[in-house]
C-alpha positions as CSV (number, residue, x, y, z in Angstrom):
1,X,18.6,27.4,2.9
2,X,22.2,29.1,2.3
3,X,24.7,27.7,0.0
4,X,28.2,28.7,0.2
5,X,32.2,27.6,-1.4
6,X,34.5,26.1,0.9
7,X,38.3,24.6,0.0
8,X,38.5,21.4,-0.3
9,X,40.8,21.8,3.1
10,X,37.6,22.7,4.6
11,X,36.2,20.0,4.4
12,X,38.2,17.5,5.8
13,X,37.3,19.0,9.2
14,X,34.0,17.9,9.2
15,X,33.3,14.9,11.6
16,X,33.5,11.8,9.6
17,X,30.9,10.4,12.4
18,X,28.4,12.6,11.2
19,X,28.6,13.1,7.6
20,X,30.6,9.6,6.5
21,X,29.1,10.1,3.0
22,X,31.7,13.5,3.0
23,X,33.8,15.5,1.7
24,X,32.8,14.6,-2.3
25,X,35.5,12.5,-4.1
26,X,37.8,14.8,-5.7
27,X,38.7,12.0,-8.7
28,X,37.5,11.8,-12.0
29,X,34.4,9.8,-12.1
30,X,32.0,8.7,-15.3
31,X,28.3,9.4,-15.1
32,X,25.6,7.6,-12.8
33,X,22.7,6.4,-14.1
34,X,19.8,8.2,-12.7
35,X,16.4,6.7,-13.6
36,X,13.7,8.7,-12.6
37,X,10.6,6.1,-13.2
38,X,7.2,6.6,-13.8
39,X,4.6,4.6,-12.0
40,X,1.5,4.1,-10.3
41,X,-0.3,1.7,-8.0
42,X,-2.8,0.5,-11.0
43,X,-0.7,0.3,-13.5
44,X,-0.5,-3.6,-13.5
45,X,2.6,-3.2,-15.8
46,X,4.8,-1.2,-13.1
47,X,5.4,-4.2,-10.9
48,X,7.7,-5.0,-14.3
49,X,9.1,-2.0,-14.5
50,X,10.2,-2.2,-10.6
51,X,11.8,-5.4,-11.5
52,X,13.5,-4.3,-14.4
53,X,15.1,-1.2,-12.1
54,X,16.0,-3.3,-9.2
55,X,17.8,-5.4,-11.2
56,X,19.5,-2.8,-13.1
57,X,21.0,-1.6,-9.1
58,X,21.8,-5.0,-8.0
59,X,24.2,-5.2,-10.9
60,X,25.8,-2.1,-10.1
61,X,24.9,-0.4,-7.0
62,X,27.7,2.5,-7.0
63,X,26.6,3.6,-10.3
64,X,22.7,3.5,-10.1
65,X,20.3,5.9,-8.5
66,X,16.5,5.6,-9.1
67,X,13.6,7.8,-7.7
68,X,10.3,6.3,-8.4
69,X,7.6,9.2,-9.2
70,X,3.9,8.1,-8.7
71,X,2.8,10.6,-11.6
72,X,-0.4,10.6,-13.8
73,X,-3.9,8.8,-14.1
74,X,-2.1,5.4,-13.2
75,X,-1.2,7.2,-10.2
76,X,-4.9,8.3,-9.0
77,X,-5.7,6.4,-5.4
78,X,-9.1,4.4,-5.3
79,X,-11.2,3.6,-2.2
80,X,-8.6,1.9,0.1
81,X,-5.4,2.9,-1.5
82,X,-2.7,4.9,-0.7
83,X,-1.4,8.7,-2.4
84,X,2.0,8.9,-3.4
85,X,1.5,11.6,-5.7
86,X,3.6,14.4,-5.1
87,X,3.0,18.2,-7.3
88,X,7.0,18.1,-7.4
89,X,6.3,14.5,-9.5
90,X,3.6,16.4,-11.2
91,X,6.3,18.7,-12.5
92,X,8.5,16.7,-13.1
93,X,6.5,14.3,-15.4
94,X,5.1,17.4,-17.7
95,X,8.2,19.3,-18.1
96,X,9.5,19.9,-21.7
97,X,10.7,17.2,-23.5
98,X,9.4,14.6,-20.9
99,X,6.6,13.3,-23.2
100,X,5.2,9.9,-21.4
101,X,3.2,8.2,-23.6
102,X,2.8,4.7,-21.5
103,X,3.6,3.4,-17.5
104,X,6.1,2.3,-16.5
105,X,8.2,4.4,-18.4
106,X,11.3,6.6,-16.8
107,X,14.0,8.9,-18.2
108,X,17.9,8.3,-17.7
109,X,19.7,11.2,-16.8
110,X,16.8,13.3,-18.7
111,X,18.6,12.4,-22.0
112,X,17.0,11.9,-24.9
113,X,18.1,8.7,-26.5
114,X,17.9,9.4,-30.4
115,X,19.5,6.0,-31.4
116,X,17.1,4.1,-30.1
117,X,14.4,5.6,-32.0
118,X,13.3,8.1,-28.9
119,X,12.4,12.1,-29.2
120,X,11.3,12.5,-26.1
121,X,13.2,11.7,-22.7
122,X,11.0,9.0,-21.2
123,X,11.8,5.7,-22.5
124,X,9.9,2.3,-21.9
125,X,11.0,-0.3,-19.6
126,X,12.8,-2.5,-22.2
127,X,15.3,0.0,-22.8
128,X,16.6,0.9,-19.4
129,X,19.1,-1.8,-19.7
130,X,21.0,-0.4,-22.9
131,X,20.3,3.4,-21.6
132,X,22.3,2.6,-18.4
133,X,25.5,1.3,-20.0
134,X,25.5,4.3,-22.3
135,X,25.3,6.3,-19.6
136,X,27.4,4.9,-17.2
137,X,30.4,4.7,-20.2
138,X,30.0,8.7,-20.5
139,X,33.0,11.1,-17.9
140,X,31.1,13.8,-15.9
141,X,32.4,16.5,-15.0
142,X,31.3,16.7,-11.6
143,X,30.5,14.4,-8.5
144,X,27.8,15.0,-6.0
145,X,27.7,13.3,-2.1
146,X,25.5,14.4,0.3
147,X,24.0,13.1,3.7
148,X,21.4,14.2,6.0
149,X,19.8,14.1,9.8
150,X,16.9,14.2,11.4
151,X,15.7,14.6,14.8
152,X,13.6,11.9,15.8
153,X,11.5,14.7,18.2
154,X,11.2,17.1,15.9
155,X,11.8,15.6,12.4
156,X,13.2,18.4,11.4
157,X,15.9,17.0,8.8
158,X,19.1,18.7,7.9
159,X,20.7,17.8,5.0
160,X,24.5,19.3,3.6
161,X,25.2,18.4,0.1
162,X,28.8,19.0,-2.1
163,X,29.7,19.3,-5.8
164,X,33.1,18.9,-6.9
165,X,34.0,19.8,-10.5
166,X,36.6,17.4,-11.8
167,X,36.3,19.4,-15.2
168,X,34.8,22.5,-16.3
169,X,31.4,22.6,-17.4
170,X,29.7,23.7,-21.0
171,X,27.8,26.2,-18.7
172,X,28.4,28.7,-16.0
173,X,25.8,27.9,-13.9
174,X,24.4,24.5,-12.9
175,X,21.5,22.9,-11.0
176,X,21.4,20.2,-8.3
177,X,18.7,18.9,-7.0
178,X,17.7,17.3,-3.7
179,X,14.6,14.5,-3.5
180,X,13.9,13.1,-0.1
181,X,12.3,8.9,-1.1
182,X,11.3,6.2,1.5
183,X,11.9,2.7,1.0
184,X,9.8,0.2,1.4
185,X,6.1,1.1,2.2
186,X,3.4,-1.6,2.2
187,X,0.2,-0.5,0.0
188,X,-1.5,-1.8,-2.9
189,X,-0.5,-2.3,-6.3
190,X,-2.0,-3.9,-9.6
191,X,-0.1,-6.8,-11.1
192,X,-1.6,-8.1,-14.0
193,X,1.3,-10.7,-14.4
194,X,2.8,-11.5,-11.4
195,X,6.2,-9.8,-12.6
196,X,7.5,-9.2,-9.2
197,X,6.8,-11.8,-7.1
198,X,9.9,-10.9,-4.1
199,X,8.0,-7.6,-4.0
200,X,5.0,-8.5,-2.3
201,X,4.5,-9.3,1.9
202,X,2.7,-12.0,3.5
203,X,-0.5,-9.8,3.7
204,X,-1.4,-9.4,0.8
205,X,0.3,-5.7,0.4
206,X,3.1,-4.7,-1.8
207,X,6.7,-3.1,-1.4
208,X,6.7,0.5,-2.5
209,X,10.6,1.3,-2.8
210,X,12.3,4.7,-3.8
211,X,9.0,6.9,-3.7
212,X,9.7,10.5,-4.4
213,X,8.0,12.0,-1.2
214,X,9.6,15.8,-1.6
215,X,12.1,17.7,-3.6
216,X,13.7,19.8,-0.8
217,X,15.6,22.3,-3.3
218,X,13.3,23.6,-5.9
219,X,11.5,21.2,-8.0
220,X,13.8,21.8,-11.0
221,X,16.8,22.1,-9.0
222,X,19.1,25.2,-6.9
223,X,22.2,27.1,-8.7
224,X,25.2,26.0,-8.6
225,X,28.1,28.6,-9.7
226,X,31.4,28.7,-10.1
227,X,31.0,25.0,-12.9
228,X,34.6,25.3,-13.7
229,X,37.3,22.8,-12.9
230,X,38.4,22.3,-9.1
231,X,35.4,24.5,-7.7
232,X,33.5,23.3,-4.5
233,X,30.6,24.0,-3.8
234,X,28.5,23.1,-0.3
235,X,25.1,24.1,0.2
236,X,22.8,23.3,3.8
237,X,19.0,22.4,3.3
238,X,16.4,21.8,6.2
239,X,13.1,20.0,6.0
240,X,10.6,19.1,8.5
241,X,9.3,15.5,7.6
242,X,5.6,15.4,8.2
243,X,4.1,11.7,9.8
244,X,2.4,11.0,6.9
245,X,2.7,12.0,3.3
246,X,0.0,13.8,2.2
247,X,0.3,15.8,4.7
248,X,-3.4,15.7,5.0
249,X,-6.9,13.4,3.2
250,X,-7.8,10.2,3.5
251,X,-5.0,8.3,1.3
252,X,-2.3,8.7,3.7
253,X,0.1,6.6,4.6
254,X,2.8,6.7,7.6
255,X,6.3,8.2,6.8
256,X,8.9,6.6,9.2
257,X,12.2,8.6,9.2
258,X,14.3,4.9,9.0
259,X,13.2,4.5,5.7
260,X,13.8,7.9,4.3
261,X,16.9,8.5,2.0
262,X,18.3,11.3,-0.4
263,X,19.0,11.8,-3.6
264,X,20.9,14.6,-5.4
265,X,22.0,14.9,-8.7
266,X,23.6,18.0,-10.7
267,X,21.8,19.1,-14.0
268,X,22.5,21.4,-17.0
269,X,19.5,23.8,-16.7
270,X,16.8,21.5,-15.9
271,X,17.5,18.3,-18.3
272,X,20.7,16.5,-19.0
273,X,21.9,14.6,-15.6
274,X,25.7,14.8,-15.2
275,X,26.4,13.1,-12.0
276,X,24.2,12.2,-8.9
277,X,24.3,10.5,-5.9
278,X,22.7,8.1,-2.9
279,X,22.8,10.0,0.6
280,X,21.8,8.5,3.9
281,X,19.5,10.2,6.6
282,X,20.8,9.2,10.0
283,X,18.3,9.7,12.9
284,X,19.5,11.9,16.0
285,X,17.3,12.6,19.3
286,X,15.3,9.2,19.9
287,X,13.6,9.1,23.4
288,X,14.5,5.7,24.6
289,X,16.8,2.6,23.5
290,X,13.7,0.1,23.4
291,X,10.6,1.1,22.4
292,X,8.9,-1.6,19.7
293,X,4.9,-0.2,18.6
294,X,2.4,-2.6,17.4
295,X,1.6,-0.8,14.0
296,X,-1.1,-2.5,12.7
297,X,-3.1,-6.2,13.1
298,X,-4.7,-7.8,10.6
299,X,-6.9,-11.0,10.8
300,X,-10.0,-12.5,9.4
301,X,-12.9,-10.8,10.3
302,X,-15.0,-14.1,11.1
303,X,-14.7,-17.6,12.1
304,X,-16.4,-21.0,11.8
305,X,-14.0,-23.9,12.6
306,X,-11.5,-21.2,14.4
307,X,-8.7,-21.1,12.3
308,X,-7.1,-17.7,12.0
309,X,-3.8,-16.4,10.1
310,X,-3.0,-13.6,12.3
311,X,-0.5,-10.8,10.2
312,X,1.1,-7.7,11.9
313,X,3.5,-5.2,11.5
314,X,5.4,-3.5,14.6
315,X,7.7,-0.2,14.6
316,X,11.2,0.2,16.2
317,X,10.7,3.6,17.5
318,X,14.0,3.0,19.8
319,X,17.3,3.6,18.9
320,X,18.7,-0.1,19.7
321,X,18.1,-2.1,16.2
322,X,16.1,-5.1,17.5
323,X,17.2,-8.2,16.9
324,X,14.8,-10.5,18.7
325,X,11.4,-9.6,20.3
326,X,8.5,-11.5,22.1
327,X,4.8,-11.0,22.0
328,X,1.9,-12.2,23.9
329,X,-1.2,-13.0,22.0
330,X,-4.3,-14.4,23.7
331,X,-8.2,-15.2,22.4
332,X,-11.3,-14.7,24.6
333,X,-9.4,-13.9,27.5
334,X,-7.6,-17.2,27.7
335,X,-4.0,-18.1,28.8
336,X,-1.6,-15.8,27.1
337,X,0.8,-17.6,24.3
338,X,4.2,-16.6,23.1
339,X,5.6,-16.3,19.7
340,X,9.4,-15.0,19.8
341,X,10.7,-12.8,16.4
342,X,14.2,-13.0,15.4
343,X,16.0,-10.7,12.6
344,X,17.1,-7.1,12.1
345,X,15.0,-4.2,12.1
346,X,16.7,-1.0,12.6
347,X,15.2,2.1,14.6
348,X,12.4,3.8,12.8
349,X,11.6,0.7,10.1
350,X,8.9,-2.2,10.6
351,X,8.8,-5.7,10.0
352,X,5.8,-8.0,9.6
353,X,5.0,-11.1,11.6
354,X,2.4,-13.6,10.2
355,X,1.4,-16.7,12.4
356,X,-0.4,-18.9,10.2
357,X,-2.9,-21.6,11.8
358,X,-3.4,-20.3,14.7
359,X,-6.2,-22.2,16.4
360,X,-9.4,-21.8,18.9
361,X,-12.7,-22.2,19.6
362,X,-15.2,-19.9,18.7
363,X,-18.2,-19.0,20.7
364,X,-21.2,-17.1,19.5
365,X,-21.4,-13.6,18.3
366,X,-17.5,-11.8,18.6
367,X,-14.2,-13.4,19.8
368,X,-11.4,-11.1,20.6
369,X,-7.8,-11.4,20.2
370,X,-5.1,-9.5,21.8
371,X,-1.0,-8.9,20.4
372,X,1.4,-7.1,22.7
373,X,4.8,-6.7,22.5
374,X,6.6,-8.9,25.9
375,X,10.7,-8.1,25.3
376,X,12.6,-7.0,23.2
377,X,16.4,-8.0,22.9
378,X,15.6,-10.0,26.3
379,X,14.9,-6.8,27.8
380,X,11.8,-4.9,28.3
381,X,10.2,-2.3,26.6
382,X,10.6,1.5,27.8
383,X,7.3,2.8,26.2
384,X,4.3,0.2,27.0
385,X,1.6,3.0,25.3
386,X,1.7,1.6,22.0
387,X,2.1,-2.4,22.8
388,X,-0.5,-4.0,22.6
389,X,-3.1,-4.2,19.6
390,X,-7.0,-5.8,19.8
391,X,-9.3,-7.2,16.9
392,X,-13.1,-8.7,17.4
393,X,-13.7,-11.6,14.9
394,X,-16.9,-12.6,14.5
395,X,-18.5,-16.2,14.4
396,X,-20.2,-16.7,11.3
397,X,-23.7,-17.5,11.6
398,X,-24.2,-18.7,8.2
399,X,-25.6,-21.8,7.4
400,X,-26.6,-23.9,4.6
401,X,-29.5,-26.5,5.9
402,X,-29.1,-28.8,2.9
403,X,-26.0,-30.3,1.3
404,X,-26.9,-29.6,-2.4
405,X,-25.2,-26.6,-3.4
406,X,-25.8,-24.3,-6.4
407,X,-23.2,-21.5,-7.5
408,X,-24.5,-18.8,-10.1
409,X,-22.1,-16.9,-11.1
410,X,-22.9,-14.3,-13.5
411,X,-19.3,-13.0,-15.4
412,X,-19.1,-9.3,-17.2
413,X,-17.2,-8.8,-20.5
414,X,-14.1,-10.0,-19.0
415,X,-14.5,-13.5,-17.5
416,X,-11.3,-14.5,-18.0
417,X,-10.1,-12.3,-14.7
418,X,-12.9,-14.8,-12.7
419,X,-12.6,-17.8,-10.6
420,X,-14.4,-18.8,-8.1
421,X,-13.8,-21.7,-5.2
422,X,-15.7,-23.8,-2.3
423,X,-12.7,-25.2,0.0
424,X,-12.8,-27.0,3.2
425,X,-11.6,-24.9,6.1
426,X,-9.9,-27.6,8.3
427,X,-8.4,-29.7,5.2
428,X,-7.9,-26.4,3.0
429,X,-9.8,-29.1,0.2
430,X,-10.7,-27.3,-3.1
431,X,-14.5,-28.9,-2.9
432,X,-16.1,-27.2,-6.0
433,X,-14.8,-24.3,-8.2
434,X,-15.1,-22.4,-11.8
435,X,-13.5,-20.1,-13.9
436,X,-12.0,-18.8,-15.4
437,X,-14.2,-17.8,-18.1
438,X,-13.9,-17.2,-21.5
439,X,-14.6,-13.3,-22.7
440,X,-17.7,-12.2,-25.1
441,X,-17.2,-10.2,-27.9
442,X,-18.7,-6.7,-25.9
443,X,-20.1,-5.3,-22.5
444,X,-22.8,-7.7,-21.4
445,X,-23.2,-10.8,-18.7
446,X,-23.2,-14.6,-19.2
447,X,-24.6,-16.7,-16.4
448,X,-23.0,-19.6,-15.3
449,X,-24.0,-22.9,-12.8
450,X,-22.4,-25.6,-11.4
451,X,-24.1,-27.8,-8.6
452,X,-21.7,-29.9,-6.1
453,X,-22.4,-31.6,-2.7
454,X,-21.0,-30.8,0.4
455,X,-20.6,-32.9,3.7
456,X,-22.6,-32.0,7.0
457,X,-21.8,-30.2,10.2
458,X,-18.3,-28.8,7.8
459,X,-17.1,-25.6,7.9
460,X,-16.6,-24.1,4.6
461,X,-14.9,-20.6,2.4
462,X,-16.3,-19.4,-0.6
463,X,-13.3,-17.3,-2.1
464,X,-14.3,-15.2,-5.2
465,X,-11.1,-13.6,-7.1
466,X,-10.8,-11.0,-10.0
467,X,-7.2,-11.1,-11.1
468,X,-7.6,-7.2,-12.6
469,X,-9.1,-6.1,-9.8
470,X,-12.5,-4.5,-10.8
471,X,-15.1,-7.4,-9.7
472,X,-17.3,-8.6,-12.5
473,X,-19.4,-5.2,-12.4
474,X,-20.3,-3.0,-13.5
475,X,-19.0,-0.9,-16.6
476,X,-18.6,-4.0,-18.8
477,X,-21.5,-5.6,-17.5
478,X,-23.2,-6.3,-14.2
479,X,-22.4,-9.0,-13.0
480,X,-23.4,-11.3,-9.7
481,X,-23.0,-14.0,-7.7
482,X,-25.4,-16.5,-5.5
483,X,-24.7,-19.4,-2.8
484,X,-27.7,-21.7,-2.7
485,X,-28.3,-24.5,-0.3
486,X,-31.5,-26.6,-1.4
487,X,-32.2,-23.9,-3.7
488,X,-32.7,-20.9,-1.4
489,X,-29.4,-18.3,-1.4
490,X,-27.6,-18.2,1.7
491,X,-24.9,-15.5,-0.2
492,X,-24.8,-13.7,-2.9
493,X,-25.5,-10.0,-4.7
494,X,-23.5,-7.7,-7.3
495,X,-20.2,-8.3,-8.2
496,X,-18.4,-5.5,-7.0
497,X,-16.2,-7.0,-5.0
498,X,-12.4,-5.8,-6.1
499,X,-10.0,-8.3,-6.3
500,X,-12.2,-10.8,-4.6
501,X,-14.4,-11.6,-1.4
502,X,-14.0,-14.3,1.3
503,X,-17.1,-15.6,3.1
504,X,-17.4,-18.7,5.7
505,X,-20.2,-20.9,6.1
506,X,-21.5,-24.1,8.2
507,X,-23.5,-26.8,6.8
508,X,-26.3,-27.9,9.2
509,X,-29.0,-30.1,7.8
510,X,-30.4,-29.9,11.0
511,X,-31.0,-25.9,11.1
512,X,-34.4,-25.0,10.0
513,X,-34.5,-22.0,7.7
514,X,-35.3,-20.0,10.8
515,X,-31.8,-20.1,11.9
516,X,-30.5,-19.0,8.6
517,X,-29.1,-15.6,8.9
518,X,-31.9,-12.8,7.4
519,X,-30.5,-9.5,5.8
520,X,-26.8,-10.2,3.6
521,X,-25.0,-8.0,1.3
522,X,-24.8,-4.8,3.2
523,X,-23.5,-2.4,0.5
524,X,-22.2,1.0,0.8
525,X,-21.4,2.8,-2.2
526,X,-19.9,5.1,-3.1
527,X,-17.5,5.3,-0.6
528,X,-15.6,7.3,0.3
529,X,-18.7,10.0,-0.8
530,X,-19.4,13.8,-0.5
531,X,-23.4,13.6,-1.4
532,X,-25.5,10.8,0.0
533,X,-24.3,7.6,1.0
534,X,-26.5,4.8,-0.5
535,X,-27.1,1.4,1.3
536,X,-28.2,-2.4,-0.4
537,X,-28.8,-4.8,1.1
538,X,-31.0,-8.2,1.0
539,X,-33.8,-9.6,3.0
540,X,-34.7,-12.9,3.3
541,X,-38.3,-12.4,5.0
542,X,-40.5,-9.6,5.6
543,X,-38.8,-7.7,8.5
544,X,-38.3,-4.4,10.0
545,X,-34.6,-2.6,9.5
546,X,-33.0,0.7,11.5
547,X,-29.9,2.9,10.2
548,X,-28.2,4.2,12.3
549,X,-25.0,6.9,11.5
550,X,-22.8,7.3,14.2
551,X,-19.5,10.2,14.0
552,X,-16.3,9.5,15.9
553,X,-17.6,10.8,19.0
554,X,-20.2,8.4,19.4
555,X,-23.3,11.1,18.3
556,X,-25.8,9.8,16.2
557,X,-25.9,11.7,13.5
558,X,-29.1,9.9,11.3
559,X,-31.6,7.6,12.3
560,X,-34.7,6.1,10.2
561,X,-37.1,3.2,10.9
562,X,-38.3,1.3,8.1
563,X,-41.4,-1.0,8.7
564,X,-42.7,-4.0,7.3
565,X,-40.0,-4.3,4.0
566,X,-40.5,-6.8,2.0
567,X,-38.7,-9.9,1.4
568,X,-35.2,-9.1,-1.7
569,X,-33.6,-6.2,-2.3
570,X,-33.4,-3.0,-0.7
571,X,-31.7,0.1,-1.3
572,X,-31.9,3.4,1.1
573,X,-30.2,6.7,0.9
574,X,-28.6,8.3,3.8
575,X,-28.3,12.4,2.9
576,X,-24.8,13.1,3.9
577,X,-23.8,16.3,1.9
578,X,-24.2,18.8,5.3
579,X,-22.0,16.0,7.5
580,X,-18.5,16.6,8.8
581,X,-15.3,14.8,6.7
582,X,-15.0,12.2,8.2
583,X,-15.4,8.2,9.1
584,X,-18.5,7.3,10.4
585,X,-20.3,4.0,11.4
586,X,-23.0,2.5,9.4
587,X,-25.4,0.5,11.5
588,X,-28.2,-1.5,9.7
589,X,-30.6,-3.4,12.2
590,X,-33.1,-6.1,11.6
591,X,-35.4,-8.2,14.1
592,X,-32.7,-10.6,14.2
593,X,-29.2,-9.3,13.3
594,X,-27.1,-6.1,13.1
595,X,-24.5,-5.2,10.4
596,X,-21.8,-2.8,10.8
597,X,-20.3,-0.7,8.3
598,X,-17.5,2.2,8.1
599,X,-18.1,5.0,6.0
600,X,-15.9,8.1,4.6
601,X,-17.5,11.0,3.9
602,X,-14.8,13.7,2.1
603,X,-16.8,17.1,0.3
């Protein structure tokens, strides 16, 4: 890091190619609004609060910055979720004066607002609208630009910054601070309400915009000295941007350098926000001018009638922004099909592609389906390592043998989060459903059943949703659920299912029982785990059942036999506390079927 004044003459030399954002505006200028908010991916109120803040920039993006800090229990990733905690964040949220008592809450310009009742600086989310035109009314008495690069290679990331004092400041020696965010990273987020509807993508994940991911100066900021009027001041800052923030664990998520951008904003001490600014990161040093990655590919996991909804997200790691691309997409081996994308995605971003009703026939056991990347701008791709992307889905062997149907659906405390639906598959026909319920007075269950009739040789989805996102088990109750056909379950166990479960079925009256499936509700909990890893699951008849635990390599690392178990529940525990970290793969094994599993193990 160095920091050093140069005239304002100086400046003008630098290449305006390179650093467009420079030299700082030399006029007067009144105060941004800089909202650092508070937040966290289940906190079912932030999705409000990100509303509220958009709509705060779209009004007025010159005078609006906002850095989004994933800070405090809220915060805390669960099995699946992503980590956008940073210890800058950390920081930031427990410094003097902060005092969050709720999320989403957020400071403006780290001012405490006395007139509207406040003594600390974070503020809740129905005040952000009368904080900003207070703030924005205000002069400062200094202006901030700055701009970055990275090389695409290295990802080393260069950034210069300026301050200009238009007037002299209360005190001789300043702060400014320098937060590197990314836009718009896909992950999961509570929502109790719905309050940010724009915000979510097609599958099923949400938007993460303006997420602190590093303070590059320190956390509270570097000196800045001379503060008086018409002093410069220039300082140089170099980061190198890891691939995935945290740098290391299990909740990663990817970091792509198109989506990064600065922030920098000039403080007295470590509170009071004079001026700040937006900076752009602009991308040097990319290997070729078409490269387009298949990211990620996400599909049901089984069939019956063979519809699928295929969803996935590619990469532009070239340096040509892509404005149309074709991929290739074929199931069991059959003749390839096209689908052609048109848009904008700029090198170093992503864009998602769903393809909804895509159909085919299914044949027994898996079916595979292949996406590759064919052109891109009508040209072809200069990288073909990272085009093409394969899921198995598997044919559901499922099957009711009579068409009277039995739901028992046992709530928790809160059975107004639970609803539950039989549809049609081909005619997307809501056959039989419940919920939701009403809630009892404490922790406990309530069972409820409803009977319906469905039609033969029909494929079917039982869809179970919790709209908090916590199943219908366990710590206010545990709760279940059970399929029957004739009487007998075909699907069913505790409720701990998250935000819901999808399960196909086929009604075949002429099926005996033997052709029912035998073992259902394979559970692995907990999961991620450091200590053993415990494993449910169901049997229909008296059978024999083999785990199996399987590292990355392909070792088996555990293996037990279990004879003669009896027909219902079973639960086994798998010692795990002298394993590796890592993901391993569960297999359970019975006469007649095998279940597959991943597994996490973290100490």
């Amino acid at each position: 890091m160095k920091a050093k004044l140069l005239s304002v003459a100086a400046f003008s030399l630098i290449s305006a190619s390179m650093f467009a954002q420079l030299p700082v505006n030399t006029s007067p200028q009144n105060k941004k609004f800089i909202l650092e908010e508070f937040t966290g991916e289940n906190c079912g109120y932030c999705p409000d609060g990100h509303k509220i803040a958009t709509q705060i920039y779209n009004a007025d993006p010159t005078h609006v910055v906002i850095v989004n800090i994933h800070q405090g229990g809220y915060a805390t990733p669960g099995a699946g979720q992503q980590d956008f905690r940073t210890g800058d964040g950390n920081s930031i949220g427990g410094m003097p004066g902060m005092s969050i008592q709720g999320y989403p809450t957020g400071d403006g310009n780290r001012t405490i607002f006395s007139a509207l009742g406040y003594t600390a600086m974070a503020t809740m989310r129905n005040h952000w609208n009368s904080m900003a035109a207070t703030i924005k009314s205000q002069p400062a008495y200094c202006n901030v630009a700055l701009q970055g690069t990275v090389d695409a290679q290295t990802r080393v990331l260069t950034v210069q910054a300026q301050v200009y004092y238009t007037a002299n400041s209360p005190v001789t020696t300043n702060s400014l601070t320098i937060m590197l965010t990314e836009d718009g990273i896909p992950g999961n987020q509570h929502d109790y309400g719905n309050f940010n509807p724009t915000n979510w993508n097609a599958d099923g994940t949400y938007n993460h915009h303006h997420v602190l991911r590093k303070v590059l100066t320190p956390t509270f900021g570097t000196s800045v000295n001379p503060t008086t009027s018409s002093s410069l001041y220039s300082g140089t800052f170099t980061y190198t941007v890891p691939t995935q923030f945290p740098a290391t664990g299990i909740y990663t998520t990817s970091c792509l350098l198109g989506r990064l951008q600065l922030v920098g904003f000039v403080t007295e001490s470590n509170t009071l926000t004079i001026n700040g600014a937006y900076g752009p990161v602009y991308i040097t040093n990319i290997a070729n001018q078409r490269d387009l990655g298949m990211t990620s590919l996400n599909v049901e996991t089984e069939a019956c009638a063979g519809i699928i909804n295929p969803k996935y997200w590619f990469t532009n790691y070239g340096s040509d922004t892509v404005t149309t691309a074709t991929f290739t997409y074929a199931i069991n081996g059959g003749t390839p099909s096209t689908y052609t994308w048109t848009g904008s995605c700029p090198p170093y971003t992503q864009k998602l592609i769903t393809m909804n009703n895509m159909t085919f026939t299914p044949i027994a056991g898996t079916n595979t389906l292949v996406i590759g990347v064919n052109s891109i701008n009508g040209n072809t791709d200069q990288n073909n390592s990272n085009n093409t992307m394969t899921k198995t889905i598997t044919t559901t062997t499922l099957l009711a043998t009579n068409l009277n149907m039995q739901m028992d659906f046992t709530q928790d405390q809160y059975g107004s989060e639970d609803t539950w639906q039989v549809i049609d598959e081909v005619s997307n026909t809501i056959i039989a459903q419940d919920g939701p319920f009403s809630d009892l007075a404490s922790a406990g269950i309530l069972l409820h059943t409803k009977t319906f009739t469905l039609t033969n040789n029909t494929c079917y989805k039982l869809a179970i949703q919790d709209a908090y996102g916590d199943g219908a088990c366990c710590t206010y109750g545990n709760g279940s659920y059970y399929l029957k056909s004739g009487g007998n379950t075909i699907f069913g166990g505790p409720a701990n299912y998250g935000l819901g479960l999808t399960k196909l079925f086929k009604t075949d009256i002429a099926a005996s029982v033997s052709n029912v499936i035998y073992a259902n509700n394979v559970y692995i909990y907990p999961n991620p785990t450091s200590d053993n890893v415990n494993v449910k699951f169901e049997l229909y008849q008296n059978d024999n059942a083999t785990i199996t635990l399987v590292n990355s390599l392909g070792q088996t690392v555990y293996s037990a036999q279990h004879q003669n178990i009896g027909a219902g529940e079973h639960e086994l525990k798998i010692p795990a506390i002298n394993l590796a970290e890592g993901i391993y793969n569960l297999n359970l094994k019975t006469s007649k079927e095998s279940f597959n599993k991943k597994v996490t193990i973290a100490h």
